[in-house]
Every structure is written in structure tokens, then in C-alpha cells.
C-alpha atoms as a printed R data frame, in Angstrom:
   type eleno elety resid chain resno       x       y       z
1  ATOM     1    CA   UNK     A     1   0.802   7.771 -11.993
2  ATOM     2    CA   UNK     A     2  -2.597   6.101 -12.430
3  ATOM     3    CA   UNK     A     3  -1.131   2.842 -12.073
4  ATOM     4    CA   UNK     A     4   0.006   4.015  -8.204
5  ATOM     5    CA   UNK     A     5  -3.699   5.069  -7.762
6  ATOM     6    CA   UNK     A     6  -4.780   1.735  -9.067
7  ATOM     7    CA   UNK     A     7  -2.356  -0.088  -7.022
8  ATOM     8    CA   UNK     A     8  -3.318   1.502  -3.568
9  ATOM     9    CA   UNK     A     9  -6.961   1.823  -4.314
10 ATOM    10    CA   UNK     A    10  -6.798  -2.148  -4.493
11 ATOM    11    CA   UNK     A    11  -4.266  -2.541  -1.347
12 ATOM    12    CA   UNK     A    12  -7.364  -0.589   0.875
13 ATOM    13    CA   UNK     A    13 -10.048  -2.518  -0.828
14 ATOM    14    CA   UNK     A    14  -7.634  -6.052   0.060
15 ATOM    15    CA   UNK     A    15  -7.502  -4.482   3.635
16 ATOM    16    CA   UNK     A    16 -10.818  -3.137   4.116
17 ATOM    17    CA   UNK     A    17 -11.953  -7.210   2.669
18 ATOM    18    CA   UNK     A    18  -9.867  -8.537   5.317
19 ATOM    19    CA   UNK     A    19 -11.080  -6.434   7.957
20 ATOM    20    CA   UNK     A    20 -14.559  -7.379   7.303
21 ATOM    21    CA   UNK     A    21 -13.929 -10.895   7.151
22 ATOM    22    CA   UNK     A    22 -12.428 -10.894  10.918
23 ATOM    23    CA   UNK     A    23 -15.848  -9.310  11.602
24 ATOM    24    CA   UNK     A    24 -18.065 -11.628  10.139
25 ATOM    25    CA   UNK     A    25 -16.607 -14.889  11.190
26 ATOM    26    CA   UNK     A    26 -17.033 -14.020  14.585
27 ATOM    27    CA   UNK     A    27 -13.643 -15.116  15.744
28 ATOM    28    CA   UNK     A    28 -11.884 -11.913  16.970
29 ATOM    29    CA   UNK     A    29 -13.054  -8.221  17.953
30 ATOM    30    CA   UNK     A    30 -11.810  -5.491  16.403
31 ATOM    31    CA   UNK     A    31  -9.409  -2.881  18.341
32 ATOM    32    CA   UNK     A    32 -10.483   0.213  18.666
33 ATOM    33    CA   UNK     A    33  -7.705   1.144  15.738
34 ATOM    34    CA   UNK     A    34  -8.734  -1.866  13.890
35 ATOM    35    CA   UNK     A    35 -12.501  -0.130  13.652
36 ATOM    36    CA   UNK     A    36 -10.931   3.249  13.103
37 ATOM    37    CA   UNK     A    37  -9.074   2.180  10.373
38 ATOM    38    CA   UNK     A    38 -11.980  -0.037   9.116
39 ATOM    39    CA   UNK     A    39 -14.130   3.361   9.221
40 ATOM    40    CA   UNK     A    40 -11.153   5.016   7.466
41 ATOM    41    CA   UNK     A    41 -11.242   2.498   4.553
42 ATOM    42    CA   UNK     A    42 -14.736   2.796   4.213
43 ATOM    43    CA   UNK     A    43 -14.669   6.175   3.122
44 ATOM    44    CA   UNK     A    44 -12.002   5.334   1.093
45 ATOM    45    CA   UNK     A    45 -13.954   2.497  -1.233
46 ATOM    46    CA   UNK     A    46 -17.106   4.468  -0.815
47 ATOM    47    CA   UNK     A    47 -15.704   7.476  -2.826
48 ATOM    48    CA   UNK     A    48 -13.738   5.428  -5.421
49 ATOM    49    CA   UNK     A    49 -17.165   3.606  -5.749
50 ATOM    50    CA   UNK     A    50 -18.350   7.001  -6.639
51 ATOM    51    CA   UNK     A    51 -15.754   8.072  -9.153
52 ATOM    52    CA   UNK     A    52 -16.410   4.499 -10.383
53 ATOM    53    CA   UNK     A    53 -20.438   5.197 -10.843
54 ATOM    54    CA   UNK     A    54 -19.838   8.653 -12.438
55 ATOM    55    CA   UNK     A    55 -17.356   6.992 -15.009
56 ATOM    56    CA   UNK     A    56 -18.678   4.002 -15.743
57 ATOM    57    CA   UNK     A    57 -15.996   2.543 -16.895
58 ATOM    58    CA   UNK     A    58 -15.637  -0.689 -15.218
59 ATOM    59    CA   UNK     A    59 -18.725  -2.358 -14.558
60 ATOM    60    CA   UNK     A    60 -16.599  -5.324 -12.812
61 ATOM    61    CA   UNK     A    61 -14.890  -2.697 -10.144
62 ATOM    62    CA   UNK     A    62 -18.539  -0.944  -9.521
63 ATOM    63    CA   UNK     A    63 -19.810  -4.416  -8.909
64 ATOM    64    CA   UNK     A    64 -16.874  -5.190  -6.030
65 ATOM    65    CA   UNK     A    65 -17.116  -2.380  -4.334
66 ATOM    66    CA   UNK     A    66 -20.727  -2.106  -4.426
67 ATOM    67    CA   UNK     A    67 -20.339  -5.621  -2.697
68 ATOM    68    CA   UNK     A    68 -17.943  -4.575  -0.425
């Protein structure tokens, strides 16, 4: 079971990344869905960055998503 969580908790980081990029490069705007689904996996990665923090156990993952 905690591999699944694992699995998708990296598949919305890997989206929310890619998301982000089109942002910052400049070279498309985001839909409105596109930015409701960014906002969406933001709150995702913010509260596994939590659960991260309060664990401690992987200083690597706390680092990434702190960065993301």
C-alpha cells in the first residue's frame, strides 16, 4: 500500500514540476483548469511536505518539495 502512496505522491510532484515549468519559461499561459489543477497540486505537495517535516525521515524528499 505505501508503495501506491509513494508512487502517486511522485506522479503529482512530476505534474505539479511540469506545470511550473510552462509557467516560468514564459512560453504558454495556463488554462483556467491548468491553474486549477496547479492550485490542486499545490496543496497536495504542501501537505506531504508536512508529513515529510513531522517525520523526518527523508531529508532528500523535504529538500524537493521544499524547492518545489
Amino acid at each position: 500500500m505505501e508503495v501506491k502512496v509513494i508512487a502517486r505522491s511522485r506522479q503529482f510532484q512530476e505534474q505539479l514540476e511540469a506545470l511550473l515549468d510552462r509557467v516560468e519559461t514564459g512560453g504558454s499561459r495556463l488554462s483556467f483548469e491548468d491553474t486549477r489543477e496547479m492550485a490542486r497540486l499545490y496543496r497536495i505537495c504542501s501537505a506531504r511536505l508536512a508529513v515529510q517535516r513531522s517525520r523526518a525521515r527523508d531529508p532528500e524528499a523535504i529538500r524537493y518539495l521544499n524547492a518545489l
